[in-house]
Structure formats: structure tokens, C-alpha cells
N, C-alpha and C positions, 0 to 999 in steps of 0.2 A: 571562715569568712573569705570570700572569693576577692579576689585586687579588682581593680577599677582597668578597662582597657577600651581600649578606641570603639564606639557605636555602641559603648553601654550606655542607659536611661538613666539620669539625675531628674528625681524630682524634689521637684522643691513646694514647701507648703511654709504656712505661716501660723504656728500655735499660741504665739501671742498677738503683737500689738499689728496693726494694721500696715499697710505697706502700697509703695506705689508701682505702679510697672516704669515709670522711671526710674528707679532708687534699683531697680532690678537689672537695667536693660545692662550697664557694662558687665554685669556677669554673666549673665546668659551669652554677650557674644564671645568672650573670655572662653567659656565651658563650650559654646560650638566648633572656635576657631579651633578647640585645640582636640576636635572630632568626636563630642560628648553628644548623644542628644538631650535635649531639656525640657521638661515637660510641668504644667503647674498643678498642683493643687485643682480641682473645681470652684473652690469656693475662696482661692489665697489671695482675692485680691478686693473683698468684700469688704464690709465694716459693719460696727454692732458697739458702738461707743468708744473704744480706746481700742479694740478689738478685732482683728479681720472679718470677723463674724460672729455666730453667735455658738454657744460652747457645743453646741448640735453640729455644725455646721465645721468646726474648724476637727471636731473629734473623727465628722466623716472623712476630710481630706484625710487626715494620719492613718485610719484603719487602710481605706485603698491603697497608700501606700506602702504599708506593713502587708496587706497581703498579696501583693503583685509578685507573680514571678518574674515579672519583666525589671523594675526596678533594681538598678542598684546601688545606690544611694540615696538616701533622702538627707534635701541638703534644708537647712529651717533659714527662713529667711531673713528674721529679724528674734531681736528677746524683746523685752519689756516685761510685761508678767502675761501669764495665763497661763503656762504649763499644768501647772501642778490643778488646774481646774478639771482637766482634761484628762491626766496619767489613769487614775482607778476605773475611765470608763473604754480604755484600750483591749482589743485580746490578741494578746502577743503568741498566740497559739502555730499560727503559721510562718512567724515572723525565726519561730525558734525554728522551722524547720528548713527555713529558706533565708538564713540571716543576711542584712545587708548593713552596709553603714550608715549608722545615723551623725552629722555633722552640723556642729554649731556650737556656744557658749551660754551663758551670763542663764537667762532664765532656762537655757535646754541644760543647763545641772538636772535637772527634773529627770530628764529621760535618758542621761549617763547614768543616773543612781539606779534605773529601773534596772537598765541593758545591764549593764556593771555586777550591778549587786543583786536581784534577782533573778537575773537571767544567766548570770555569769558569760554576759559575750561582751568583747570589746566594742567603743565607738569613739569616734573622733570631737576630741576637742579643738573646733578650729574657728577660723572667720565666717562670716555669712553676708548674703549677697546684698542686705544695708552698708556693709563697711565696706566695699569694692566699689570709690568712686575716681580712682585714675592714680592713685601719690603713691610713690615708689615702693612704701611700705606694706602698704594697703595690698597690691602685687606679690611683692617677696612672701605674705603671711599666703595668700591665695595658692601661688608657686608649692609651696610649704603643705600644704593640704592636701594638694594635687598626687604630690609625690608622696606623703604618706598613703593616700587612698590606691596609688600605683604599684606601688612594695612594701607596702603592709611594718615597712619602717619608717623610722626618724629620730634622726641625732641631731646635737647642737653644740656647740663651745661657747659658754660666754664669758667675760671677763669678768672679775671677782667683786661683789660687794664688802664693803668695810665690815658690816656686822656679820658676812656667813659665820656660821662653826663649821670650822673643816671635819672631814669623812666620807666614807665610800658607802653607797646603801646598795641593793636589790629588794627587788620587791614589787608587789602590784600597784600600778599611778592611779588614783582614786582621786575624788575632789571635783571642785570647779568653782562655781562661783559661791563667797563665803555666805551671802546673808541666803539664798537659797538652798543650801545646805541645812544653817540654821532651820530653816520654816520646814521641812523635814525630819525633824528630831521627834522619834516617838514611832513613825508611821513604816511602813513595811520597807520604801524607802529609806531609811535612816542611814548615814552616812556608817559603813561598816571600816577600820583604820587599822586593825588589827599584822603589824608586818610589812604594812602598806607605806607605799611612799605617798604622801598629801601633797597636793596642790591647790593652792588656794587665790583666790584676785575678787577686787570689787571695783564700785567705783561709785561716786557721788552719796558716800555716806559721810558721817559724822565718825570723828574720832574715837568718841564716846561707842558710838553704836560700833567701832571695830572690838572696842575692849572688851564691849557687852556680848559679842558673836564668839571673840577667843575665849570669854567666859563659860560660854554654856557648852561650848569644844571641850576644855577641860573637865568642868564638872561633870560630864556625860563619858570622860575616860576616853574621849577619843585622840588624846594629845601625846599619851603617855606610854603607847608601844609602838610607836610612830617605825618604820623604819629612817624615815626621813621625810624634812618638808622643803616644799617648795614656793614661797610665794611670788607671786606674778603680779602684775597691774595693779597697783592700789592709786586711781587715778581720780581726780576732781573731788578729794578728802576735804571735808569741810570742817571748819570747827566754829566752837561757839563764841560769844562776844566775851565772857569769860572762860579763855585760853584753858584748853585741859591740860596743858605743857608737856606733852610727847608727841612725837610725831609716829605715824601709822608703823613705820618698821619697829620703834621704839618700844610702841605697845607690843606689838608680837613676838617680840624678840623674850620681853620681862616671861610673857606667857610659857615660854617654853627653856625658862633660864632654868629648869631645876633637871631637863632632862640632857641626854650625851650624844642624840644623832647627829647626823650634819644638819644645816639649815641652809637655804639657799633663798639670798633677798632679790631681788629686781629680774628674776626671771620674763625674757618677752614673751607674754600670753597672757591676754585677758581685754580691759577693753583698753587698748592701748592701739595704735597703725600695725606696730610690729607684734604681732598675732602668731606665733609659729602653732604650727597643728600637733596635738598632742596626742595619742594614742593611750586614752581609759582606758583601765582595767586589764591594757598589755604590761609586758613584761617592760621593766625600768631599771638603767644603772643610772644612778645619780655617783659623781666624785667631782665633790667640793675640795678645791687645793687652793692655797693663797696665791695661786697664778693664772688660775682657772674654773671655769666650772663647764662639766661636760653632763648631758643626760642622754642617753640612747637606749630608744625606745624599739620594741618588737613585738609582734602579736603573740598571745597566749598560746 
């Protein structure tokens, strides 16, 4: 995987929800000022119901870009859903021989689990040019991105949550967002955890629907050779009019009370401002201490 350097081509395309060229412009000048060029999709600024376009349409921008050798990044501009409409009619044929980085979250789980797990190449989990509207955070996660795409690294230190379990893991970072995870269970995608350190985040589900997603994690074995978890973002958690009486780390915590990794709660990544970019499927130290928590990340 080649680093990101001054007068390389970022494109950006949109494989789910629909987007505006406003919602876009402070990233684009962001990614110029700082001597990128930026270039869009054909079709990324279309619509087709909830959609940039229609599944024709949005599967063309991702091929152009997968098969450019001028590209070197393809940045996704927004989630919402549609990936996963899209992933089986891609051919990553050239894409393997001229890899580049694919960067984004929440519905681009989809095409970390492809690159990741069937293709065995790293990709960034990071922000995308909906969440870059100016607040300090919103920057720092962009900042964050930049310079993993720069050096092909990224560390962090963050202060300890009450429930981690302390431990030191290595291992390959796998994971993204939890209920797209889920909706891949079974398929060539399916979330492989084997050794692996998990990272997980969601946002605007039901409490219920968290226990239900850490249900079908364990029942499917992927909880139980963990080297280590990470969760991130569990933000805009809703619950019902009758209280399911745990709160989201609570539930997760139960789910993995019978194994001995570390865990690590309130990690910044996911749909939160403070977004730090994560490097899939690269090489990961996690060490959970009661004073800290450090993760450093490096390519394969």
C-alpha cells in the first residue's frame, strides 16, 4: 500500500445515501489546501430515493475508481446504507494489483470486511467528508486520517474506562460498525475474529437490538478467540418505554464476562466528532492498564 503525498488524487464517491456539494465543500478545501487533488465520482452527487443514485450508477463510480491508476484514495462520502447492495457487483481485480485506500465508516464496514478479509489488504477506518463541518473535533478526527494515510501509521493514548479488563493484546484490527457486521453473517463477507483484535461502534439503536447483535457475535463464535475488543461510539442508544435496565457498555461487558482478553470501553471512533482513523486489517497493539489505554496501529 503506497502513503498518501502532496499532488496525489483523492476521490471521493458516495455508495450510499445521497449528499450535497455543500455538505462536501469544507473538505474538499481542507484536502486542497493541504495540496491533495480532489476529484468526484461521475454520478456522487445524484439521487434515486434515499440514494446518490441508482445501484447502476453508484456501482459505476466505485469500479472507475478501483480501477484508476491515478487514484489514491477513495475517500466515501457519506454511510447511511447501500453498500452492501453494491459490494458482489465490484471486480477488485485491479484494485489487487494497484491497491489503494479505501476510507470511511458506519455503512463502509461493507468494504473493510471485502479489502480486510477477502483480499487481505488494509483500509482506513476514518471520517468522511459529511462529518467535516468546521468543530474542532470534526478537524482533529480529519487531522487523524491524514496522517495515518501519510505514514501508514497511528497511535493513541486514552484515559481508562471503569469497566475495561486490563491486558496487553497484538493482533490484526478487524470490525467496524456492529449492526453491519451483523447483516453479513453467513456471506463471503462475514466478519472472520479469529486472533484478531475487534472493534466495534454503532449509533441510534435500541438497547435491545445491541444485546441482539452481541448475541449473534457469540453464537456464530466470533467473540471467543478474540485477542482483544475494542468498543467505540455507542451514541444516540435508545431504549424502550419499558426500560431494558442496562446500559449499552453493560450489555457488552455481560457478553464477554466468561472470556480473559482485555476490553477496552469508550474508545474515540465511530459516529462520535472525535473520529480518530483507524488502520483495518493492520497490525494492532492494544495495552489496557488502569491508567491508560494506548493502541498503535501499523500496516501489514
Amino acid at each position: 500500500m503506497e502513503l498518501l503525498h502532496k499532488k496525489d488524487i483523492i476521490r471521493i464517491v458516495a455508495p450510499a445515501r445521497k449528499i450535497s456539494q455543500e455538505e462536501l465543500a469544507l473538505s474538499v478545501d481542507m484536502l486542497e489546501r493541504n495540496g491533495y487533488r480532489v476529484e468526484y465520482g461521475k454520478n456522487m452527487l445524484g439521487q434515486y430515493h434515499q440514494f446518490s443514485g441508482t445501484d447502476s450508477e453508484r456501482i459505476a463510480d466505485i469500479q472507475e475508481a478501483l480501477d484508476s491508476d491515478d487514484v489514491r484514495v477513495i475517500w466515501f462520502a457519506r454511510g447511511g446504507y447501500g453498500s452492501i447492495r453494491l459490494i458482489d457487483h465490484l471486480d477488485f481485480s485491479k484494485f489487487i494489483k494497484n491497491p489503494k485506500w479505501l476510507c470511511g465508516y458506519s455503512d463502509m464496514t461493507v468494504f473493510h470486511a471485502c479489502v480486510n478479509i477477502v483480499l487481505n489488504r488494509p483500509s482506513l477506518h476514518a471520517t468522511m467528508p459529511v462529518n467535516l463541518q468546521g468543530e474542532d473535533m470534526e478537524i482533529t478526527s480529519f487531522q487523524s486520517m491524514l496522517k495515518a494515510l501519510k505514514t501508514g501509521k497511528a497511535s493513541y493514548s486514552i484515559a481508562p474506562h471503569p469497566l475495561n479488563r486490563e491486558g496487553k493484546a497484538r493482533g490484526k484490527l478487524c470490525g467496524g460498525n456492529l449492526s453491519v457486521l451483523c447483516s453479513m453473517s453467513g456471506s463471503v463477507t462475514e466478519l472472520q475474529t479469529l486472533d484478531k483484535i475487534l472493534f466495534i461502534e454503532d449509533t441510534d439503536e435500541y438497547l435491545y437490538h445491541i444485546d441482539r447483535m452481541m448475541m449473534c457475535l457469540k453464537r456464530a463464535g466470533k467473540l471467543d478467540r478474540l485477542a482483544a475488543l475494542i468498543v467505540g461510539g455507542m451514541s444516540k442508544i435508545h431504549d424502550n418505554s419499558i426500560a431494558y435496565g442496562k446500559s449499552v457498555e453493560a450489555i457488552i461487558k455481560e457478553h464477554v464476562s466468561e472470556y480473559n482478553y482485555p476490553v477496552c470501553f469508550g474508545f474515540p471512533a465511530g459516529h462520535i466528532p472525535d473520529n480518530r482513523a483507524l488502520i483495518m486489517g493492520g497490525n494492532a497493539r492494544l495495552d489496557v492498564s488502569n491508567g491508560s489505554v494506548t493502541l498503535q496501529m501499523t500496516l501489514p
